[in-house]
N, CA, C and O atoms as a Tinker XYZ file with bonds, in Angstrom:
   480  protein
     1  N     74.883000  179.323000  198.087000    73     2
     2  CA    76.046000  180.170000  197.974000    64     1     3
     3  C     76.499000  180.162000  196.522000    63     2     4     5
     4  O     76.549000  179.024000  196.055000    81     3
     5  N     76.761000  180.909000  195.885000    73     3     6
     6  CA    77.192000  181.389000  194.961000    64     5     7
     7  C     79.177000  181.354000  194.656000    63     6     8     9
     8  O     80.177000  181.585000  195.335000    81     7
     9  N     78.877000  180.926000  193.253000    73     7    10
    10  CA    80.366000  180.003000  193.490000    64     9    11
    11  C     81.214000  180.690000  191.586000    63    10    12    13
    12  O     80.921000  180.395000  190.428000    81    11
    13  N     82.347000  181.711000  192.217000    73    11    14
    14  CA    82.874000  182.484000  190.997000    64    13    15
    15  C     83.453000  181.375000  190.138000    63    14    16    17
    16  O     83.967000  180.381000  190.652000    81    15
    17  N     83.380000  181.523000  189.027000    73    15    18
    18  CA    83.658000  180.878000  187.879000    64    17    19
    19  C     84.817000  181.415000  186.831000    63    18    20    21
    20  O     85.852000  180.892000  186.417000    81    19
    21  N     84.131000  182.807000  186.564000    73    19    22
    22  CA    85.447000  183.597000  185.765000    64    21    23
    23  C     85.778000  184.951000  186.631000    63    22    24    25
    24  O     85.564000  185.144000  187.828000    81    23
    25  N     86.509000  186.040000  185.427000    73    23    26
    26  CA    86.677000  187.133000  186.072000    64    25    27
    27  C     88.052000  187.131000  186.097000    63    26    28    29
    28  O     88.588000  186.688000  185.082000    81    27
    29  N     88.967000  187.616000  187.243000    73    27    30
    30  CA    89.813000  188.607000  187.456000    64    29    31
    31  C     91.410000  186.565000  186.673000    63    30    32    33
    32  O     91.324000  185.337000  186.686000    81    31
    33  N     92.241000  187.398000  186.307000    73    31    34
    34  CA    93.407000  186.573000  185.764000    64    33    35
    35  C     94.509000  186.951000  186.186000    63    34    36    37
    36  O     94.534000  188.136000  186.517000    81    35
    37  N     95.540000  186.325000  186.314000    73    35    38
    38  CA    97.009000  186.777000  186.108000    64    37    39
    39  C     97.484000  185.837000  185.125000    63    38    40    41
    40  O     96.816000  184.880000  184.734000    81    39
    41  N     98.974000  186.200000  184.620000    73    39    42
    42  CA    99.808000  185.226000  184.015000    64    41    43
    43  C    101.292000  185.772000  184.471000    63    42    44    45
    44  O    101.425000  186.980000  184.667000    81    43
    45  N    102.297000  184.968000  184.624000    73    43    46
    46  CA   103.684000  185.505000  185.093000    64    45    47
    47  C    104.250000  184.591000  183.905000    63    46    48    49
    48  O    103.962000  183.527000  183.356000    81    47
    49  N    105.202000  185.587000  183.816000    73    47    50
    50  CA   106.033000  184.621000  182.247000    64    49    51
    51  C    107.548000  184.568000  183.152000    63    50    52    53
    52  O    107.963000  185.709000  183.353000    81    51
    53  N    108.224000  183.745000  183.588000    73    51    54
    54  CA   109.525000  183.731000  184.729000    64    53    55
    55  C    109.352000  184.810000  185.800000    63    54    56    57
    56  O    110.267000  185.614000  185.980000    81    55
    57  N    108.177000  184.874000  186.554000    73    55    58
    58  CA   107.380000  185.148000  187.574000    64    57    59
    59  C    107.538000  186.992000  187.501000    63    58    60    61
    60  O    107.715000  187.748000  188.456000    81    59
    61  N    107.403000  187.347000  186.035000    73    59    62
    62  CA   107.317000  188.873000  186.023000    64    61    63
    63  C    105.768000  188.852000  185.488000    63    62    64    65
    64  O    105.402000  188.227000  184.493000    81    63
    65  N    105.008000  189.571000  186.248000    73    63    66
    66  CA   103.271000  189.170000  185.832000    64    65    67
    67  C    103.373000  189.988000  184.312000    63    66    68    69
    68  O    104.502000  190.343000  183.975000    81    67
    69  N    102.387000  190.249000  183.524000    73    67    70
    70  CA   101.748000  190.440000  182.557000    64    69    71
    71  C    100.778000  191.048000  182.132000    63    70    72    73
    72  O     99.738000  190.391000  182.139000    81    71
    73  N    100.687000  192.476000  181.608000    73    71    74
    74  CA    98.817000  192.787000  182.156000    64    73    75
    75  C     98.152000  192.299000  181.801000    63    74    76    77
    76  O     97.812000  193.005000  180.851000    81    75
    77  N     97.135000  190.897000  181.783000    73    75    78
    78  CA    96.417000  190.232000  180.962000    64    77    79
    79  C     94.829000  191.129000  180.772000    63    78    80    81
    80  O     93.991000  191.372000  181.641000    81    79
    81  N     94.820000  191.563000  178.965000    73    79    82
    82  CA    93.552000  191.991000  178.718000    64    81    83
    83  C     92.258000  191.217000  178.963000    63    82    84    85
    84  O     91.343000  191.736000  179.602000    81    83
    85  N     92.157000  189.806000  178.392000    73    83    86
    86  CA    91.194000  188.958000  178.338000    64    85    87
    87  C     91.728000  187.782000  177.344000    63    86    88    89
    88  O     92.861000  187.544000  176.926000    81    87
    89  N     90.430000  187.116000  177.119000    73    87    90
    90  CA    90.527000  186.071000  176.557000    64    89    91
    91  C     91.513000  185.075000  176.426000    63    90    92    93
    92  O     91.961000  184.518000  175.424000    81    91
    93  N     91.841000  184.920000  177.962000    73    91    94
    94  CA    92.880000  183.737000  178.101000    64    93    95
    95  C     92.559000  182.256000  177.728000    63    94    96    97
    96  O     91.781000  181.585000  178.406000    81    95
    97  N     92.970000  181.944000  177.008000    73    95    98
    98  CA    92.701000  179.938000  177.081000    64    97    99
    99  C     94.252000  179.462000  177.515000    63    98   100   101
   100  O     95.284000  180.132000  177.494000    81    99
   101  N     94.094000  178.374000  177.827000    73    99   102
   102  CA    95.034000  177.247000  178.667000    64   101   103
   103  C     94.425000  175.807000  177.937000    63   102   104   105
   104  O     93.218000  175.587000  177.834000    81   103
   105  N     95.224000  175.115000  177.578000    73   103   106
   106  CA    94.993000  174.272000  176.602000    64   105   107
   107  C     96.099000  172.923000  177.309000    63   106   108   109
   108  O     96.997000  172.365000  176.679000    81   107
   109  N     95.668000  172.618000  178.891000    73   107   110
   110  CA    96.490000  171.774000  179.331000    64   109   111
   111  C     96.643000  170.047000  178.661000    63   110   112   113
   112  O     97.539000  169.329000  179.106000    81   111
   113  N     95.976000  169.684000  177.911000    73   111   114
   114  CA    95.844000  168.421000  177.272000    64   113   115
   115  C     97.481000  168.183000  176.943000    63   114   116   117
   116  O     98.253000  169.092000  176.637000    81   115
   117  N     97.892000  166.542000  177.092000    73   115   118
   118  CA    98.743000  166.416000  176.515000    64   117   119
   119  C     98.959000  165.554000  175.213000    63   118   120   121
   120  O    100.003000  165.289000  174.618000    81   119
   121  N     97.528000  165.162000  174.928000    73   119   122
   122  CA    97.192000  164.039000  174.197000    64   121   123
   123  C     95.250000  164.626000  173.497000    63   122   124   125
   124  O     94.294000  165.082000  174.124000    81   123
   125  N     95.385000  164.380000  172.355000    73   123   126
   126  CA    94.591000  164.265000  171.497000    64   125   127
   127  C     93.744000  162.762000  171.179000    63   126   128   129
   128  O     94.606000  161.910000  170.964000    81   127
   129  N     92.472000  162.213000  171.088000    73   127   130
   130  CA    91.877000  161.316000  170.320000    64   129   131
   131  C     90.906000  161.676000  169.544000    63   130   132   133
   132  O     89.985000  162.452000  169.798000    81   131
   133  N     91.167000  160.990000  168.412000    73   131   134
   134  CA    90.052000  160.900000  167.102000    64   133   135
   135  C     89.980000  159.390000  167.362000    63   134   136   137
   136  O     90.859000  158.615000  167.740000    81   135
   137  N     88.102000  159.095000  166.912000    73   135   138
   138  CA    88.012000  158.055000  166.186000    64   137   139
   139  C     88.059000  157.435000  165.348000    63   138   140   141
   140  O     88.176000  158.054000  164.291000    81   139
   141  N     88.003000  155.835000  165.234000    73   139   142
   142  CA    88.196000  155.632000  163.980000    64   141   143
   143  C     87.304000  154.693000  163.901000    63   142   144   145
   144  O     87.209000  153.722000  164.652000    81   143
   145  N     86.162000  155.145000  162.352000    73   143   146
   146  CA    84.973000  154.509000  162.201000    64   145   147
   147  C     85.432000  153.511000  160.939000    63   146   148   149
   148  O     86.374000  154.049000  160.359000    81   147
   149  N     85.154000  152.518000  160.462000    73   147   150
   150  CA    85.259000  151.137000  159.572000    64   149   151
   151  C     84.093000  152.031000  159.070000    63   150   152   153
   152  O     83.576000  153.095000  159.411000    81   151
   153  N     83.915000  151.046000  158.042000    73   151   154
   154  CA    82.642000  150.995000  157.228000    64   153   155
   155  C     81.441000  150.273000  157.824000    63   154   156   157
   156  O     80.304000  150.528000  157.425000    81   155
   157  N     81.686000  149.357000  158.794000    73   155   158
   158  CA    80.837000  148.122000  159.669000    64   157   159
   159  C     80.536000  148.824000  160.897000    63   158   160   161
   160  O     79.348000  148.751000  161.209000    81   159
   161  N     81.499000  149.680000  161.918000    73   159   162
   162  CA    81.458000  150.104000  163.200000    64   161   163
   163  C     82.098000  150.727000  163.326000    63   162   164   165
   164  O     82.737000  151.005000  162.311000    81   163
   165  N     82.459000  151.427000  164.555000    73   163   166
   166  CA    83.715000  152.487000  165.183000    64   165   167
   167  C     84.707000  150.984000  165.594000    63   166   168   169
   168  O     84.258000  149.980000  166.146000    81   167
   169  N     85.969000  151.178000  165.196000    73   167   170
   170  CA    86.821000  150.280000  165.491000    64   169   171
   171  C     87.623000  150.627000  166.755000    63   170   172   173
   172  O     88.309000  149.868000  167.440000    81   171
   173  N     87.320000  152.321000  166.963000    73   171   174
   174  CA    88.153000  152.660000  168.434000    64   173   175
   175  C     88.601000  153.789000  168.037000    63   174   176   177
   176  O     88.053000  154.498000  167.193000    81   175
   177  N     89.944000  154.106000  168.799000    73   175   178
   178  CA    90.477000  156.032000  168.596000    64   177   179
   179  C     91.935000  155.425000  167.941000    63   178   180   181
   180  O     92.398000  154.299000  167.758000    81   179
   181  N     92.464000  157.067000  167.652000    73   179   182
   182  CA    93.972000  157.008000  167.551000    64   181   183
   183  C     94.411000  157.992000  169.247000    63   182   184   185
   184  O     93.511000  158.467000  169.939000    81   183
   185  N     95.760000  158.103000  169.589000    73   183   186
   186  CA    95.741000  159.387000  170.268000    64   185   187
   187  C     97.555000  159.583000  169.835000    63   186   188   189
   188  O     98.460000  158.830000  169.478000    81   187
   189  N     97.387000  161.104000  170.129000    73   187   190
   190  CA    98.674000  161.924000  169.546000    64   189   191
   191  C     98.565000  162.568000  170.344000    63   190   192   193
   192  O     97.563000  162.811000  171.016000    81   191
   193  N     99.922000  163.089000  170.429000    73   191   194
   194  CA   100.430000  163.990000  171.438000    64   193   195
   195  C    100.207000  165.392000  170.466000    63   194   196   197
   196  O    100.276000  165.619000  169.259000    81   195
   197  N     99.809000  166.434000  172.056000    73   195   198
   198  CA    99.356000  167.865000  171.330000    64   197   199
   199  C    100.545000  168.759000  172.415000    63   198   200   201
   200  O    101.154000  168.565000  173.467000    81   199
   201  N    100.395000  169.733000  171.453000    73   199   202
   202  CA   101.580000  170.816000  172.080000    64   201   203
   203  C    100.323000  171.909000  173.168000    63   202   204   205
   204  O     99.266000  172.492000  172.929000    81   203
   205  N    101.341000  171.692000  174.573000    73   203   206
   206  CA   100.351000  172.524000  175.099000    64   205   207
   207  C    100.448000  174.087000  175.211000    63   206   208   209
   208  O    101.538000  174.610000  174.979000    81   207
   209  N     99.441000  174.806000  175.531000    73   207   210
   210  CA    99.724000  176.022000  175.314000    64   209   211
   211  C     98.901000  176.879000  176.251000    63   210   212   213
   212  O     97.880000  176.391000  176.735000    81   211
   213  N     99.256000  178.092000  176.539000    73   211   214
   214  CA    98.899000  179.203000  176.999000    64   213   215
   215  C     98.462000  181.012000  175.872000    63   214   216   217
   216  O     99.260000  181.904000  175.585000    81   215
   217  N     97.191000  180.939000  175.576000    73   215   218
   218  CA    97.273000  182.460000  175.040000    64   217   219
   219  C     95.773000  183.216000  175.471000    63   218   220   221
   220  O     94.704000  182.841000  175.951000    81   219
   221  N     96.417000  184.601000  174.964000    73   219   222
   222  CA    95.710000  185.792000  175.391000    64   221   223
   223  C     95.937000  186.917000  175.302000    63   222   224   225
   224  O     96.994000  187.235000  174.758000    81   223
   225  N     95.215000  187.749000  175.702000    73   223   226
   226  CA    95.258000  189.074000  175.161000    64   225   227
   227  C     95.762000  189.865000  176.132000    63   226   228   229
   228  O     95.343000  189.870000  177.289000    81   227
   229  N     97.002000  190.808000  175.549000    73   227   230
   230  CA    97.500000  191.723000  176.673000    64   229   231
   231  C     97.848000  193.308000  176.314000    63   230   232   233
   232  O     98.176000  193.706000  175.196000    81   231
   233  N     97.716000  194.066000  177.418000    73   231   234
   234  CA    97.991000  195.068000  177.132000    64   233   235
   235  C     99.322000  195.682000  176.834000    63   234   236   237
   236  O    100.163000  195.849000  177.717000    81   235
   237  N     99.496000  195.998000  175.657000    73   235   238
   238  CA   100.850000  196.540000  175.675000    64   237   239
   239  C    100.949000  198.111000  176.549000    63   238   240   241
   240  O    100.224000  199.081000  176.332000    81   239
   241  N    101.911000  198.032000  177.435000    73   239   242
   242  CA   102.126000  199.248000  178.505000    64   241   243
   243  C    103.196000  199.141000  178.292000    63   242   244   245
   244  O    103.725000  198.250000  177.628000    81   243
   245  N    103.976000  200.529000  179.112000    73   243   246
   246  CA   105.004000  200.876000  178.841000    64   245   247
   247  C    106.514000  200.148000  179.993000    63   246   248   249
   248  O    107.704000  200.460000  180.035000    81   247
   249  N    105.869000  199.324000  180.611000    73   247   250
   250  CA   106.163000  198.157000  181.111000    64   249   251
   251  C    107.686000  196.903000  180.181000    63   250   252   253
   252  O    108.820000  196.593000  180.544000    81   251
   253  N    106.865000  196.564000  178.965000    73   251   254
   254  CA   107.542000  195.866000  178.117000    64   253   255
   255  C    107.372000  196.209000  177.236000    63   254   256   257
   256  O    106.619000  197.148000  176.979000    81   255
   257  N    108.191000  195.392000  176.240000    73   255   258
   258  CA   108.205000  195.839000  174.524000    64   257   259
   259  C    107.695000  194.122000  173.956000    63   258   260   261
   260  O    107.764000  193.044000  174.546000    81   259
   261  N    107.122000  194.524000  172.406000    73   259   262
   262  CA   107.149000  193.332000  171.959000    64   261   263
   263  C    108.486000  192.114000  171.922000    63   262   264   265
   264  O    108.457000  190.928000  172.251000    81   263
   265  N    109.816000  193.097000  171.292000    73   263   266
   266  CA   111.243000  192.524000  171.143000    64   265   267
   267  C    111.654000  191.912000  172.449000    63   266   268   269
   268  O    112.718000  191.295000  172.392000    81   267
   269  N    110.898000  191.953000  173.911000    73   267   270
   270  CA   111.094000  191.294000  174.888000    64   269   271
   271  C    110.560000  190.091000  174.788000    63   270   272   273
   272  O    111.114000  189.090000  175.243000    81   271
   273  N    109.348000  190.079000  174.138000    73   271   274
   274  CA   108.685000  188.282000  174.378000    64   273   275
   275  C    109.199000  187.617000  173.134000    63   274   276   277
   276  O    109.189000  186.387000  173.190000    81   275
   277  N    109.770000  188.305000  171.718000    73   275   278
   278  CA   110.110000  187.392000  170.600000    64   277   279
   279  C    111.242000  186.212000  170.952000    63   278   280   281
   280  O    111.288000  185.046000  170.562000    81   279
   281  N    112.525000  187.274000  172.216000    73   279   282
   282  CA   113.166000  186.099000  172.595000    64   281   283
   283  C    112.956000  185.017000  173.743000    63   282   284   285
   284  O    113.790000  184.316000  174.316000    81   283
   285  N    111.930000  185.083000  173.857000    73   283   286
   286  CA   111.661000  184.452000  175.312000    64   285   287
   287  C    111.625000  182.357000  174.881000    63   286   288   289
   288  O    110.856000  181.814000  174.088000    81   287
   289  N    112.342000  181.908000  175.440000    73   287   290
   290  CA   112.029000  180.380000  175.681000    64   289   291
   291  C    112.542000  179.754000  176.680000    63   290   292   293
   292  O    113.393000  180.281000  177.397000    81   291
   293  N    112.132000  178.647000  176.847000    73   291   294
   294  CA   112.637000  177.920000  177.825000    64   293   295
   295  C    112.295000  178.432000  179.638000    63   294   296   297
   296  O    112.956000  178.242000  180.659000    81   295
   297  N    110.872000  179.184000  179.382000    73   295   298
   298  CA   110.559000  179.550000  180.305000    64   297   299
   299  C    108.992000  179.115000  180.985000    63   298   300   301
   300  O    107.953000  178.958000  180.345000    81   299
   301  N    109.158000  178.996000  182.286000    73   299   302
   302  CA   107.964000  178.988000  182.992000    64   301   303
   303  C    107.005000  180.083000  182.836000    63   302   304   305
   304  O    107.305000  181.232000  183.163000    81   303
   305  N    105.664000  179.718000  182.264000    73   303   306
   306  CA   104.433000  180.701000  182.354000    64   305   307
   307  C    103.151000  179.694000  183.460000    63   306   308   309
   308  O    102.549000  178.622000  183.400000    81   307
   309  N    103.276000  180.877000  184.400000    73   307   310
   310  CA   102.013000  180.522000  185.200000    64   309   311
   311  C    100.829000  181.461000  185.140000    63   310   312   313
   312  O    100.879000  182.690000  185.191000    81   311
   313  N     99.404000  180.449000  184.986000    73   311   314
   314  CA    98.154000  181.196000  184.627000    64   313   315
   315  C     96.927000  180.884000  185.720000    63   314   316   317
   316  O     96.289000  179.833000  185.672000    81   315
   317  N     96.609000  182.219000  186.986000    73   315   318
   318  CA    96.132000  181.585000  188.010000    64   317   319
   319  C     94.632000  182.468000  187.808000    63   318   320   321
   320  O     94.579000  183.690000  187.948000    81   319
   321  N     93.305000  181.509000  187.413000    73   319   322
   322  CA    92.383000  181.993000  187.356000    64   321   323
   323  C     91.372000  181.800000  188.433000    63   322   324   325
   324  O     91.485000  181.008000  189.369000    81   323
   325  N     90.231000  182.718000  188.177000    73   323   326
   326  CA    89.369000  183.597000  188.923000    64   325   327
   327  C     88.727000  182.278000  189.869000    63   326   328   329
   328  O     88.645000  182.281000  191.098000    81   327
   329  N     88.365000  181.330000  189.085000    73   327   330
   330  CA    87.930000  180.023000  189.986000    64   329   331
   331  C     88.563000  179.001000  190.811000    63   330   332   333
   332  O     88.100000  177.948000  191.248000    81   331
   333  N     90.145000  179.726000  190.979000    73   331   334
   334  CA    91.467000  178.960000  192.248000    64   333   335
   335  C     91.875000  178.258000  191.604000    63   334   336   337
   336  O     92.660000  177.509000  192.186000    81   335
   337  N     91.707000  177.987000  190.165000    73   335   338
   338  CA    93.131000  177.122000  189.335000    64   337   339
   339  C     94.002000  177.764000  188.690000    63   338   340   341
   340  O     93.881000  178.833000  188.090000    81   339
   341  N     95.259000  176.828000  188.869000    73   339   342
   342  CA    96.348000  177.402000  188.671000    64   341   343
   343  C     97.624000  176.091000  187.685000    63   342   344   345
   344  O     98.158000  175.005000  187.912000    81   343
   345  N     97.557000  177.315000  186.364000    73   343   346
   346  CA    98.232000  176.333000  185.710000    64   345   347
   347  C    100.185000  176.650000  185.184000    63   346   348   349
   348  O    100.988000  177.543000  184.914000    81   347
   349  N    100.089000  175.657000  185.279000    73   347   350
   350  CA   102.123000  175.969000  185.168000    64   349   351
   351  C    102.660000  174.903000  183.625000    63   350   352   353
   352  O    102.767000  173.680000  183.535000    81   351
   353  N    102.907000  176.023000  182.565000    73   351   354
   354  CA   103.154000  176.272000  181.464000    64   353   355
   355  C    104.555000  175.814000  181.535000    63   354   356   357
   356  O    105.251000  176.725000  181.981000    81   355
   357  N    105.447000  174.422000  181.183000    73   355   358
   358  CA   106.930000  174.032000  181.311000    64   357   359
   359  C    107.665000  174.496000  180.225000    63   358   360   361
   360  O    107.176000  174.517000  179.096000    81   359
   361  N    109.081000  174.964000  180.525000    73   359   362
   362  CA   109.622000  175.191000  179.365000    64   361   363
   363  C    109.469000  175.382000  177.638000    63   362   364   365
   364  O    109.862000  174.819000  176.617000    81   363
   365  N    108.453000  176.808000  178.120000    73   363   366
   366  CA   107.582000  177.436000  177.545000    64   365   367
   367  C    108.535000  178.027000  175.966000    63   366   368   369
   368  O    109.757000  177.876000  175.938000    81   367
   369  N    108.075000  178.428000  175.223000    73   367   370
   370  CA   108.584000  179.273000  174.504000    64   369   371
   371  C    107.203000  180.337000  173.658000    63   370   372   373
   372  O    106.035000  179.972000  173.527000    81   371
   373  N    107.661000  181.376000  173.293000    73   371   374
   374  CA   106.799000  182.361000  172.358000    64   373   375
   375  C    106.472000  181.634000  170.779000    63   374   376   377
   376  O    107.343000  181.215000  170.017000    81   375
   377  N    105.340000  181.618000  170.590000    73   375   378
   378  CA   105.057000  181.066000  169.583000    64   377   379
   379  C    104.308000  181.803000  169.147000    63   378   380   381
   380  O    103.653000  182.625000  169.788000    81   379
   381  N    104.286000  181.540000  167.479000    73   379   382
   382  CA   103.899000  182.390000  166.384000    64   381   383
   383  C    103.527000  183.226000  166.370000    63   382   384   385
   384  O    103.648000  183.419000  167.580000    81   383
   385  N    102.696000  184.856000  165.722000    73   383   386
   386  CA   103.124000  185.853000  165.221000    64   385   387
   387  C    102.612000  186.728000  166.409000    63   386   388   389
   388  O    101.960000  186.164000  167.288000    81   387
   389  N    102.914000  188.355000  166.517000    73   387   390
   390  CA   102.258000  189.252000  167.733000    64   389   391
   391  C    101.594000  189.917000  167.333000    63   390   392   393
   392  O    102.072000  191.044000  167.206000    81   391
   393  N    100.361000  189.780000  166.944000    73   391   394
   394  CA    99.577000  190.881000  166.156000    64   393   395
   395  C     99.414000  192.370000  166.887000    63   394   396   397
   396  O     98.438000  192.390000  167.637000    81   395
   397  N     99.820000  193.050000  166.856000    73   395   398
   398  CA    99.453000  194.212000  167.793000    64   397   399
   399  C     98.028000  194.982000  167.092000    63   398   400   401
   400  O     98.087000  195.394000  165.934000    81   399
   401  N     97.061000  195.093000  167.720000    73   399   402
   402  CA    96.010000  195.671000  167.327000    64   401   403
   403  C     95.829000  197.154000  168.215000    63   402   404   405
   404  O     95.153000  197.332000  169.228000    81   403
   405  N     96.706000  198.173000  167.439000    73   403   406
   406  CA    96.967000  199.511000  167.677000    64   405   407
   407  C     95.682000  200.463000  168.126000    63   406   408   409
   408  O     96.047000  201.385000  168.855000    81   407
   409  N     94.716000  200.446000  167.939000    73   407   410
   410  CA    93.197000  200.447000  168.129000    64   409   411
   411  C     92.836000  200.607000  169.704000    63   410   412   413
   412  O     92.184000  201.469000  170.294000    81   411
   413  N     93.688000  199.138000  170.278000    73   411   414
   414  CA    92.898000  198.744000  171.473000    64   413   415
   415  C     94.299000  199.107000  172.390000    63   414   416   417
   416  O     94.237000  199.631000  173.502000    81   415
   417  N     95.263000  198.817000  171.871000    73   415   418
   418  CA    96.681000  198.494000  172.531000    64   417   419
   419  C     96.664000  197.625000  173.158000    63   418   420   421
   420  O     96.702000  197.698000  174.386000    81   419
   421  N     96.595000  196.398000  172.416000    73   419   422
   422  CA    96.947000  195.199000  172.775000    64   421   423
   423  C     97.453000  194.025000  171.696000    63   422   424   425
   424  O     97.195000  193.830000  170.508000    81   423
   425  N     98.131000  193.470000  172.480000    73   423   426
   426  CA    98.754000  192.116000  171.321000    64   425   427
   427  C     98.578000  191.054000  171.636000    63   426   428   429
   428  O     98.645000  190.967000  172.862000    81   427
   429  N     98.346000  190.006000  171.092000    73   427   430
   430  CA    97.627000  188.634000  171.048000    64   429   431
   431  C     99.200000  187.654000  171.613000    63   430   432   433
   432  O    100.250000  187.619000  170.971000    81   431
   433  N     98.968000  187.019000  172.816000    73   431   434
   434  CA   100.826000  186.323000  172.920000    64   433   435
   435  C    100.244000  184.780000  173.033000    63   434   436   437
   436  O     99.214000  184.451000  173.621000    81   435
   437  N    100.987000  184.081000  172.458000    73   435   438
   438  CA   100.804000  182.394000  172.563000    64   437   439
   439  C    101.723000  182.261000  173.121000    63   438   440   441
   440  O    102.528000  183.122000  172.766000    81   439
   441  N    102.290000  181.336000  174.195000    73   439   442
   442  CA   103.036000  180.707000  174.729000    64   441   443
   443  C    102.787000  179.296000  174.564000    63   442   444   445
   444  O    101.609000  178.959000  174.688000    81   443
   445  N    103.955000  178.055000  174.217000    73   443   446
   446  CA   103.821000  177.021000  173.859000    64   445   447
   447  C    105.030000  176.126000  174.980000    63   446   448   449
   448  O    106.089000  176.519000  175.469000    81   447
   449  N    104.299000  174.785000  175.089000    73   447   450
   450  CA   105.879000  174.405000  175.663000    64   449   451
   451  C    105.851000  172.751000  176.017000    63   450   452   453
   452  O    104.966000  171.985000  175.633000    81   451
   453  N    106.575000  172.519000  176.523000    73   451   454
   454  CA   106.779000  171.124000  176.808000    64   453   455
   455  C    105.288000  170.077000  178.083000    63   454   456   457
   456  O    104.966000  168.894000  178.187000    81   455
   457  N    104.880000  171.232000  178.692000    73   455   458
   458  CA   103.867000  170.285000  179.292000    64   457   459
   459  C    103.270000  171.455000  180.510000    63   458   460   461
   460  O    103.812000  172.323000  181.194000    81   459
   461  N    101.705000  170.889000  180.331000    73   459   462
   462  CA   101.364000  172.054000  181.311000    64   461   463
   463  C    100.554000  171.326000  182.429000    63   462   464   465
   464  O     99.683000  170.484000  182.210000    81   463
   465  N    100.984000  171.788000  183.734000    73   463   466
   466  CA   100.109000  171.269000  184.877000    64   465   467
   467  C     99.285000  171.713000  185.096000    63   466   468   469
   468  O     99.066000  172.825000  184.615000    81   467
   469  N     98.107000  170.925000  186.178000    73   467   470
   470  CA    96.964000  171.890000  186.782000    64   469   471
   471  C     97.845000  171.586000  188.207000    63   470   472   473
   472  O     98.517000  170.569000  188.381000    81   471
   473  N     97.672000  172.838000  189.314000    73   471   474
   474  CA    98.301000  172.649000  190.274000    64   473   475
   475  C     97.239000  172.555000  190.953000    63   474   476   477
   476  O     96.378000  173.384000  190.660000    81   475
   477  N     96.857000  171.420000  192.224000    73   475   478
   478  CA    96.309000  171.426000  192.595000    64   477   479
   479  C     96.503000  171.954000  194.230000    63   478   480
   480  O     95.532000  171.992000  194.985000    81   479
């Protein structure tokens, strides 16, 4: 049997969906390690905390405006993909710039935030 992997997405930003174009990543980590090599051996890692995030590509429709997501924070983004996971983006905010690429009609949105689950 044959078992879907990618394909079809949603995202809800305070449970109003989103048209998602493509290229979603979800970046649930909450913690980072590097190693650390001596001159003699690997002595072990460091680990740091990483900001988690949600981005991707969406269609701008006549739905929303950009000036709607610049103020957006402190909000829940949920991202439920094609293979039955489903991730929940905490007290989210819009992060850095909206490129709109007029061409395709679409704009690139990062969402950033305090901690992201996998729901199982």
């Amino acid at each position: 049997m044959g078992q879907r992997f990618a394909g079809i997405a949603y995202v809800k930003v305070d449970a109003k969906q989103f048209p998602l174009r493509g290229n979603m990543t979800v970046m649930p980590s909450a913690t980072v390690r590097s190693g650390i090599a001596g001159q003699d051996y690997v002595h072990g890692y460091s680990e740091m905390p990483v900001v988690p995030y949600v981005e991707g590509d969406f269609s701008l429709t006549t739905d929303w405006a950009i000036g709607d997501i610049k103020g957006i924070t402190d909000a829940t983004v949920t991202v439920e993909l094609a293979n039955g996971r489903v991730y929940v983006l905490r007290n989210a905010w819009q992060a850095g710039d909206l490129p709109l690429e007029s061409a395709d009609g679409k704009v690139r949105l990062r969402f950033e935030g305090l901690s992201c689950l996998e729901m199982t």
